[in-house]
KOLPATI-153006 format. One line per 2 residues: for each residue x negated, z negated, y of C-alpha. Coordinates in steps of 0.02 Angstrom, whole numbers, plus 50000, padded with zeros to 5 digits. Layout:
X,Z,Y ~ ...
! end
This chain:
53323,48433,47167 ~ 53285,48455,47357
53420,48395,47459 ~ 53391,48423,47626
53254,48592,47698 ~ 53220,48577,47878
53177,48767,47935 ~ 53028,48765,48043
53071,48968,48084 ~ 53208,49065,48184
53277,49238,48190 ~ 53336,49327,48037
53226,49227,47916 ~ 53279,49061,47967
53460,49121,47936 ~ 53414,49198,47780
53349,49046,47716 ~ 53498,48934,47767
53618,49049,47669 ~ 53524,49009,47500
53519,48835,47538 ~ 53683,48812,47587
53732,48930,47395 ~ 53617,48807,47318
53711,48648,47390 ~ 53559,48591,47511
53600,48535,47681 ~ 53496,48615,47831
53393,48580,47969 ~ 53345,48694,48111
53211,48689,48247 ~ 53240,48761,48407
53175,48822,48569 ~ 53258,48795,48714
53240,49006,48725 ~ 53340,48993,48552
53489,48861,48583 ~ 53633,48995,48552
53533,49079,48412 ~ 53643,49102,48258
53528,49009,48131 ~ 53572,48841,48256
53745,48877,48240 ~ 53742,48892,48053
53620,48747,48004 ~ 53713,48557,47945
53595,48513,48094 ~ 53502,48551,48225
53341,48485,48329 ~ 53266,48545,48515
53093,48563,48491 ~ 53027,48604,48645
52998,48747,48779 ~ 52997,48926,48747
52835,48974,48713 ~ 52769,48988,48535
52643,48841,48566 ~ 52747,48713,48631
52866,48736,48496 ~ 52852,48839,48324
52690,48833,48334 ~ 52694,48638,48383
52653,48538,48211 ~ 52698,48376,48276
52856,48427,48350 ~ 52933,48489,48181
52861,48342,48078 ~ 52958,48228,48207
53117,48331,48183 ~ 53090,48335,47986
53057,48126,47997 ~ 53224,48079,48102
53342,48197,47994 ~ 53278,48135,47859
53238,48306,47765 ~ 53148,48321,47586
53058,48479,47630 ~ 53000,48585,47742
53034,48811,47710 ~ 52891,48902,47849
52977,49064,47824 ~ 52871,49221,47887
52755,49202,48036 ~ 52723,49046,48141
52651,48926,48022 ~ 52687,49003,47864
52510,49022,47814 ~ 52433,48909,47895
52344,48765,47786 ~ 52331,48629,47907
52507,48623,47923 ~ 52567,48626,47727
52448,48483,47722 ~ 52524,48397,47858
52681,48415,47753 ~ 52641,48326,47603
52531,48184,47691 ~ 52700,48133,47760
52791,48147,47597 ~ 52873,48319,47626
52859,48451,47500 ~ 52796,48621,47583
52903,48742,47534 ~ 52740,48894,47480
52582,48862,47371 ~ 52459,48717,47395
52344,48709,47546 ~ 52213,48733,47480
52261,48924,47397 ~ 52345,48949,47579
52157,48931,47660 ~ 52067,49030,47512
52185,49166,47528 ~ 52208,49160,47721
52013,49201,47751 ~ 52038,49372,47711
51829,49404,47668 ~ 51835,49255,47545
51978,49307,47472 ~ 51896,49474,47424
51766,49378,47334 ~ 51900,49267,47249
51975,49393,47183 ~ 51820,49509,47148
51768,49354,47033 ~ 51936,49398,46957
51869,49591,46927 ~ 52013,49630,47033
51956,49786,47105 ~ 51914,49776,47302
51867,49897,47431 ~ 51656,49910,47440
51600,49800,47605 ~ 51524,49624,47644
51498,49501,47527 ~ 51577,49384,47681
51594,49373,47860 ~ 51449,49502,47958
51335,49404,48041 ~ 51286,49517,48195
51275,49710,48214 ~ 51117,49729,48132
51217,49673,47974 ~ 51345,49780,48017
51267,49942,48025 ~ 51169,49895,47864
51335,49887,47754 ~ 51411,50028,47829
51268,50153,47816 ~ 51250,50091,47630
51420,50119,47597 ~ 51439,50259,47704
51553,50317,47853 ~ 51689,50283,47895
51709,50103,47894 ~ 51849,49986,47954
51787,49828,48049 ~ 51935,49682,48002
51943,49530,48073 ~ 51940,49379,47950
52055,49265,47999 ~ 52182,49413,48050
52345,49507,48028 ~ 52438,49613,48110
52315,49768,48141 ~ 52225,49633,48267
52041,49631,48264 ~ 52036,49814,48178
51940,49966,48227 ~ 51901,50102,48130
51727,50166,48145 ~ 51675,50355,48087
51496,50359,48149 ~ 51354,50241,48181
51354,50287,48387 ~ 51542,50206,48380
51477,50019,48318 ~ 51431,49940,48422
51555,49951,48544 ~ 51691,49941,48409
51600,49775,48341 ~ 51601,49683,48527
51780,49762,48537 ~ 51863,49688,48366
51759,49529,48372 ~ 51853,49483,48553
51994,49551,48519 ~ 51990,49421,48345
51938,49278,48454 ~ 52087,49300,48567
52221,49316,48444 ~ 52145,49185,48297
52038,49101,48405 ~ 51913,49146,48270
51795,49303,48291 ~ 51718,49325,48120
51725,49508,48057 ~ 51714,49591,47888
51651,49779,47855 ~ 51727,49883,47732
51749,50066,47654 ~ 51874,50161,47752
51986,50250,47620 ~ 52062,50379,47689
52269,50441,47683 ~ 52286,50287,47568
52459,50214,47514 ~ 52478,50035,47549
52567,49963,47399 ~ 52610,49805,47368
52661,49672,47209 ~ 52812,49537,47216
52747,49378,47119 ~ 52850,49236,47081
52721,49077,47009 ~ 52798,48913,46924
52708,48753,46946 ~ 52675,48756,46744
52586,48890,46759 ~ 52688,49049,46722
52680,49200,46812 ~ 52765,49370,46829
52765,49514,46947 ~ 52930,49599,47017
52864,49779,47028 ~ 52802,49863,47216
52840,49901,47374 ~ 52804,50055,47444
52746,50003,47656 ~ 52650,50160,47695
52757,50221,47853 ~ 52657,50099,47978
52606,50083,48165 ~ 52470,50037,48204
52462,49916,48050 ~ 52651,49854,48094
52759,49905,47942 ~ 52922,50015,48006
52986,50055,47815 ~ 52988,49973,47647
53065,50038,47491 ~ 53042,49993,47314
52994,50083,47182 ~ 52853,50155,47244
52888,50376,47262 ~ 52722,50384,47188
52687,50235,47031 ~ 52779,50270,46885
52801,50123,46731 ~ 52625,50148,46668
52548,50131,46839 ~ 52665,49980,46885
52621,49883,46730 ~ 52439,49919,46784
52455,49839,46980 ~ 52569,49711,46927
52449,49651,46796 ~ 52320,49661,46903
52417,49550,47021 ~ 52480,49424,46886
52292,49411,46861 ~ 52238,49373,47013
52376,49232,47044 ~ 52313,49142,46877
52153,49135,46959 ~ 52175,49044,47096
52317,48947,47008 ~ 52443,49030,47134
52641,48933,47137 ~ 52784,49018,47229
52828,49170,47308 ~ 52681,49284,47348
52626,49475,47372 ~ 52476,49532,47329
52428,49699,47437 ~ 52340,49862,47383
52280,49993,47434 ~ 52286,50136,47327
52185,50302,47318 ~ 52291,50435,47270
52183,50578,47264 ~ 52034,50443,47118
52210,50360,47083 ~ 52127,50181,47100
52207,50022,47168 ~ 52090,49926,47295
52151,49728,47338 ~ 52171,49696,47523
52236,49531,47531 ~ 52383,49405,47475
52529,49354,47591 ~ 52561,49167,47533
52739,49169,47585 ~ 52886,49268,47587
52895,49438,47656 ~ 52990,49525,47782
53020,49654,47690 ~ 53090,49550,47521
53260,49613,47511 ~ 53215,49789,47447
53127,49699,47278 ~ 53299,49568,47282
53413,49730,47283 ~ 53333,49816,47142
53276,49656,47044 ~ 53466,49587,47096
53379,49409,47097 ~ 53369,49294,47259
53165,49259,47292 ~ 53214,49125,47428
53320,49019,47309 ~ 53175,49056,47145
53062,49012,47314 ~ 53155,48835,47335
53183,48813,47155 ~ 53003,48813,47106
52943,48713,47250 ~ 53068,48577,47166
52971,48616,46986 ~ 53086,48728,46915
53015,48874,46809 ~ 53101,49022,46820
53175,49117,46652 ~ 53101,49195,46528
53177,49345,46539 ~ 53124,49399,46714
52946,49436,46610 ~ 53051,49571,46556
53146,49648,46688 ~ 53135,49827,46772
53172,49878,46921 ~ 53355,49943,46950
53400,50112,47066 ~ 53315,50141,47226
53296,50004,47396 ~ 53247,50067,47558
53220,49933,47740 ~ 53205,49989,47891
53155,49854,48024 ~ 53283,49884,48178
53161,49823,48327 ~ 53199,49797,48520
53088,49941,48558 ~ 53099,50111,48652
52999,50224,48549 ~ 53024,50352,48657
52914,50241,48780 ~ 52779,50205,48659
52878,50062,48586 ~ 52895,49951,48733
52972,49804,48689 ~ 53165,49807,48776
53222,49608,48774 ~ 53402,49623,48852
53580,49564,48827 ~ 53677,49643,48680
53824,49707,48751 ~ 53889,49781,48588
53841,49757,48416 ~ 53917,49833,48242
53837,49821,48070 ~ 53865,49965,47946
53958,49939,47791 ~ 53999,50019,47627
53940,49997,47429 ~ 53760,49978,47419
53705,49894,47611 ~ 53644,49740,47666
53592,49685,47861 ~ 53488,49540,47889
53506,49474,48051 ~ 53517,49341,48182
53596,49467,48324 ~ 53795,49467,48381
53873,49551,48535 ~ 53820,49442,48695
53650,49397,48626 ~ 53515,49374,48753
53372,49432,48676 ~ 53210,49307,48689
53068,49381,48772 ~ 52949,49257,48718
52954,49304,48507 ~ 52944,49457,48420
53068,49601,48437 ~ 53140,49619,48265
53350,49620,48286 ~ 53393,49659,48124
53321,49723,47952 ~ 53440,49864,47870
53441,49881,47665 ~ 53516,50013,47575
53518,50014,47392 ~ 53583,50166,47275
53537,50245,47098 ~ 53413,50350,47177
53272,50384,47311 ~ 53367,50558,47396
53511,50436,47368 ~ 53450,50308,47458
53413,50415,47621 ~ 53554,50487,47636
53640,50314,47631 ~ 53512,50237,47759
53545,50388,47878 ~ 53738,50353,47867
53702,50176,47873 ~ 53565,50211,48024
53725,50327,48119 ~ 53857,50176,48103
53728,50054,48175 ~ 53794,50023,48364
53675,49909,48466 ~ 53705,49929,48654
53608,49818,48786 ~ 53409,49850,48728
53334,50019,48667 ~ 53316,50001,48496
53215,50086,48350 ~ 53352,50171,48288
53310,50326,48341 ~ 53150,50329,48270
53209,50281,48083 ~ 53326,50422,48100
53208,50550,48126 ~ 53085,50485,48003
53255,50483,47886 ~ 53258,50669,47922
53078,50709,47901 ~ 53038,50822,47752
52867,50784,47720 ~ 52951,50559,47704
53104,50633,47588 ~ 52967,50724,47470
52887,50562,47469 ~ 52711,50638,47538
52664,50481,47652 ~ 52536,50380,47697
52474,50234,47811 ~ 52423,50348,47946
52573,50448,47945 ~ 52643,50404,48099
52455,50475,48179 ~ 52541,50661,48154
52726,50616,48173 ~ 52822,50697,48310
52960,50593,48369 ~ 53093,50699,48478
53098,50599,48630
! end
């Protein structure tokens, strides 16, 4: 068994993953910026190391850095978390050239599935179904318009090496290319340092579902059931919940098999999430892409699976398989998250880094809050702006929003504007509590300001 994870993370998700090691008797390491030395995931670790400056590059982002701090403290393995490295190939393979086990699936799956236009033709070898587009990366805008005027208007330019709703443009006519192909291809290179687009079918009002997997390294696999992360902004995700308003058992057994395929494919081990789009009106599932890591939004499947995915995480990167019965399981009551940001959405969401002056947590049966804040936290302004994630479980979905609006009222965070607000009115919305959503539901969504 692992003995000693050195977290190369912070926030929430580096504190997250020092409470299961710490239930599963494995000591902890934390990396820090200087921005981060009072962060509570440094307080809580057995140990922890200065890695550098504030910015991302001289320290989260700084491979070297965190192999030196995993060598000195003599750790066993190395957990990425969400973000920052998580995903990226060079680094897992860093990790095991000096001896330490990677804490996510092999390299070389981590590269395959992190070009997102190869992994459409990965997992269209599969016969996983995928949205019609390129075969690959476009080469220039003669390509471009040939795909899309084949496959017809509107189209959605992606970026290949991207995330994050960077290096997207949706186009609806054939005047709007070109500018919207110079646009997305710098606006790649900036952010991935890597400008290659991808041109597929725009589908319209779809739902963006997605499928837990948890893969052994002897080769079992199982799915988890979905996550329902249609209330978006501009491809951010706001809200998760699990099930799915709109996939009942015959349609989960469908996606998730479809998912368990495509992990035997590429021989997939650990956590992952393979993400769909689905078509409600021709009810078809389209594959997007696969997040080789853990989620943010993982607590809604742990509240209605009631199983920890970072300790099964840990566990099978130490060659544990997981049980037999979890082939089995279905998915208990209703989970909604909403992700509490540093934001004023009555501002357009401008981020609002500032001391906490106050800060209380909700409580009562069926809530969970994942985060790294406390009253007299300076909030970084060099990371992202999520403060806390807030998880309500009950035996239902009206259930469950009724609970995350009482939860959403007791929340008290004074200091930075907060998305709050915003996940109250959404909470109230009657079109959300019906269930009738989609990714661009936020487009039409008037938020009282």
């Amino acid at each position: 068994m692992i003995k000693k994870i050195l977290i190369a993370n912070r926030g929430e998700i580096a504190l997250r993953i020092i409470r299961a090691c710490h239930e599963l008797g494995i000591s902890t390491v934390a990396v820090y910026s200087v921005a981060d030395e009072l962060s509570l995931h440094v307080r809580f670790a057995d140990e922890a190391v200065c890695i550098g400056p504030p910015s991302s590059q001289d320290s989260y982002l700084n491979i070297p850095r965190i192999i030196s701090a995993a060598e000195i403290t003599n750790s066993d393995a190395i957990h990425p978390g969400y973000g920052f490295l998580a995903e990226n190939a060079e680094f897992a393979q860093i990790c095991e050239d000096n001896g330490f086990i990677f804490i996510g699936p092999p390299p070389d799956i981590i590269g395959a599935m992190g070009d997102k236009a190869l992994a459409k033709e990965t997992m269209k070898k599969a016969k996983i179904p995928i949205i019609p587009g390129s075969s690959g990366v476009i080469q220039d805008l003669f390509q471009a318009r040939s795909i899309a005027e084949t496959i017809g208007f509107p189209v959605i330019l992606k970026a290949t090496a991207g995330g994050g709703g960077r290096g997207m443009r949706v186009v609806r006519s054939v005047d709007d290319l070109e500018k919207s192909f110079v646009i997305a291809g710098a606006e790649a290179e900036r952010a991935f340092k890597n400008g290659d687009l991808y041109v597929e079918k725009y589908v319209e009002k779809p739902r963006h579902i997605e499928i837990q997997i948890l893969a052994d390294k002897h080769g079992n696999v199982v799915h988890l059931g979905e996550r329902e992360c249609s209330i978006q902004r501009r491809h951010q995700k706001l809200i998760e919940e699990s099930p799915s308003p709109i996939v009942d058992e015959k349609l989960r057994e469908e996606i998730g098999q479809m998912a368990v395929k495509g992990a035997k494919a590429i021989n997939y081990v650990g956590v992952g999430t393979m993400e769909f789009l689905f078509d409600e009106r021709k009810k078809e599932f389209y594959f997007m892409e696969m997040n080789t890591r853990i989620q943010v939004e993982h607590p809604v499947t742990e509240m209605v699976v009631s199983k920890d995915l970072v300790k099964m995480q840990i566990k099978m990167a130490a060659g544990e398989s997981f049980p037999d019965y979890m082939r089995f399981m279905k998915l208990r009551g209703h989970a909604i998250e909403c992700r509490i940001n540093a934001e004023d959405p009555a501002n357009n969401f401008l981020p609002s880094p500032n001391l906490v002056e106050s800060f209380h947590v909700p409580g009562g049966n069926g809530i969970r809050v994942d985060t790294h804040v406390y009253a007299g936290y300076s909030i970084p302004s060099h990371y992202d702006s999520l403060l806390a994630k807030l998880i309500v479980h009950a035996d239902d979905r009206a259930t469950a929003i009724n609970r995350m609006q009482r939860a959403l009222e007791e929340t008290i965070i004074e200091g930075p504007k907060t998305t709050i607000p915003f996940h109250q009115a959404i909470m109230r919305n009657k079109d959300f509590r019906d269930g009738n959503i989609h990714t661009g539901f936020l487009e039409s969504f008037e938020f009282p300001s």
